[in-house]
C-alpha positions in Angstrom: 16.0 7.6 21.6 14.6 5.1 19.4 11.5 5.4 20.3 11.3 8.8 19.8 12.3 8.4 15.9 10.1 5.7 15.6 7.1 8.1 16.9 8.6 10.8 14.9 9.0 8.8 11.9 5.3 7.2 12.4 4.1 10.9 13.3 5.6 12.1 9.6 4.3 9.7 7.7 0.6 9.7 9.1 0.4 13.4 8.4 1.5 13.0 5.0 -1.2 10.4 4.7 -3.9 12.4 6.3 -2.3 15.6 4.1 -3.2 13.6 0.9 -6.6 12.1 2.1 -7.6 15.6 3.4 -6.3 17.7 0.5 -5.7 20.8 2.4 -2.8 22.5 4.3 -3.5 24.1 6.8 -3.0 24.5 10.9 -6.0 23.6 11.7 -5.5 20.5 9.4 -2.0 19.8 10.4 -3.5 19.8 14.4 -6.1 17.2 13.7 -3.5 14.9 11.4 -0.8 14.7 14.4 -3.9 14.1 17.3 -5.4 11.8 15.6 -1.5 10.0 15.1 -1.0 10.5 18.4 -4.5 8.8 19.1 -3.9 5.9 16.7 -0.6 5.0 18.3 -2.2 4.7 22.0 -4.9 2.7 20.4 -2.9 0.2 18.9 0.1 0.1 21.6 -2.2 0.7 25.1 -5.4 -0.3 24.1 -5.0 -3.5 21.5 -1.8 -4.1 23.2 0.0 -4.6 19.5 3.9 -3.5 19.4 4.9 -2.8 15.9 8.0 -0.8 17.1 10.7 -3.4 15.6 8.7 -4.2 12.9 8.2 -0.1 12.0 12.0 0.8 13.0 13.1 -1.2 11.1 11.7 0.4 7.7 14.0 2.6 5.5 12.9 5.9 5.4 14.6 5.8 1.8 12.1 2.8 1.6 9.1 4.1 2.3 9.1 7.3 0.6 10.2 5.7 -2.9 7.0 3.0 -1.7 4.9 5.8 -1.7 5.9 7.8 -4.7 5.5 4.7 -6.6 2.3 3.8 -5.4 0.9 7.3 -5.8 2.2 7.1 -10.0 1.0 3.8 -10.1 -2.9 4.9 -8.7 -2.9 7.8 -11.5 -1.2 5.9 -14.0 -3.6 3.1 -13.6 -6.9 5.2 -13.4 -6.6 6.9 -16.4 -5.2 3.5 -17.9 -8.5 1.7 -16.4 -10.9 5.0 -17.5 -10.3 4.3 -21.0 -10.5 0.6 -21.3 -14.1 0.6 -19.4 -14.9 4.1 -22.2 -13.8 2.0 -25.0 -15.4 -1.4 -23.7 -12.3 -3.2 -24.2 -12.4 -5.2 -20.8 -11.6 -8.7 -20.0 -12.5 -9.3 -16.3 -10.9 -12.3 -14.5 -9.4 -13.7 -11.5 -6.0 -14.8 -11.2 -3.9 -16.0 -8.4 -0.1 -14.7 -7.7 2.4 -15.7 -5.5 4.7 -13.2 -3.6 8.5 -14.1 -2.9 7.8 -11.6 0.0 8.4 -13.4 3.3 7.0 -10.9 6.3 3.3 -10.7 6.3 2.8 -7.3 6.8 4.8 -6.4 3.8 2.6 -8.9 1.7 -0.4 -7.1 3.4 0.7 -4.0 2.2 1.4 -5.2 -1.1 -1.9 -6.8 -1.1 -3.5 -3.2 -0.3 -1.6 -1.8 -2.5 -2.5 -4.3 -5.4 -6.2 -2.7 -4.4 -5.7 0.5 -4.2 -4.5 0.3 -7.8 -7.6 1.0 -10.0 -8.6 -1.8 -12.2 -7.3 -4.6 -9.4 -8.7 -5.7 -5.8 -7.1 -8.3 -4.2 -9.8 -10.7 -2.9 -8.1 -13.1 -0.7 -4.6 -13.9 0.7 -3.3 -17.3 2.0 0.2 -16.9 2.8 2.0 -15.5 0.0 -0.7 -16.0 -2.2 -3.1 -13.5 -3.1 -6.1 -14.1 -5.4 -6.7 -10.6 -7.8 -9.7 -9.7 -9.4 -8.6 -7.8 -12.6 -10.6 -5.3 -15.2 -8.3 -6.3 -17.9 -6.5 -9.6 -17.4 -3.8 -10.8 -19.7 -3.2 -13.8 -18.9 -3.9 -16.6 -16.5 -0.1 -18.0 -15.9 -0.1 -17.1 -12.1 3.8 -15.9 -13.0 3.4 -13.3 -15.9 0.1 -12.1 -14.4 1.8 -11.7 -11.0 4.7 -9.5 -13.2 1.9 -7.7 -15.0 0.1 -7.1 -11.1 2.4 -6.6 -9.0 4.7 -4.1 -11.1 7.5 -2.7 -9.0 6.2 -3.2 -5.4 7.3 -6.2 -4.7 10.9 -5.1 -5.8 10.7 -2.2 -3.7 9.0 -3.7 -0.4 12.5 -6.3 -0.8 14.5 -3.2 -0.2 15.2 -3.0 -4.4 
């Protein structure tokens, strides 16, 4: 039975990812998102021979769709804030490096990704809980305030906050 909600759950939020990506709703759309879920998951459990079924079951649904709310306001948010700065010229590129109190690597993965996906940050390299950030309009160097200013509420929320 858990299996089943894990593949349900992992089923759900794929489509909702490919829904987004794809920008359209419809059957024929819909179709394609769950094969190519279905395809992904025997892929990565037959094929690579990776199990991330305690890992996944594990996640909150509560979790993950407040994650990805966030994350979507914080891509739009930060795009239009990043549009204007480079418009206006008032940049001030640098790199920085942030620790994460984050102890599970693929949550600090996923925080890293979504430090990237972020416009006007790309994280560049991770080393344990570190991750070095390229940023349009850095602040300040202080790894601490910088990784406030970065990381915003996704480390908070990836902690179960």
């Amino acid at each position: 039975m858990k299996k089943l909600i894990y593949y349900l759950k992992i089923t759900g939020l794929s489509l909702i990812i490919w829904i987004i990506l794809s920008e359209s709703i419809s059957l024929y759309n819909l179709t394609l998102g769950v094969f190519f879920t279905f395809l992904s998951i025997f892929i990565v459990e037959k094929i690579l021979g990776l199990n991330y079924f305690n890992i996944i079951h594990n996640l909150k649904l509560k979790i993950v769709v407040k994650y990805a709310i966030y994350l979507i306001y914080q891509i739009y948010f930060s795009g239009f804030s990043a549009i204007s700065k480079i418009i206006s010229g008032k940049t001030n590129v640098g790199i920085v490096e942030i620790s994460t109190n984050l102890k599970d690597d693929m949550f600090i993965s996923l925080l890293a990704n979504s430090i990237t996906l972020t416009p006007g940050t790309v994280t560049l390299d991770k080393s344990g809980n570190k991750l070095k950030v390229l940023c349009l309009d850095i602040v300040t160097y202080e790894s601490e305030k910088a990784g406030k200013l970065i990381k915003k509420d996704f480390e908070k929320i990836l902690s179960g906050g």
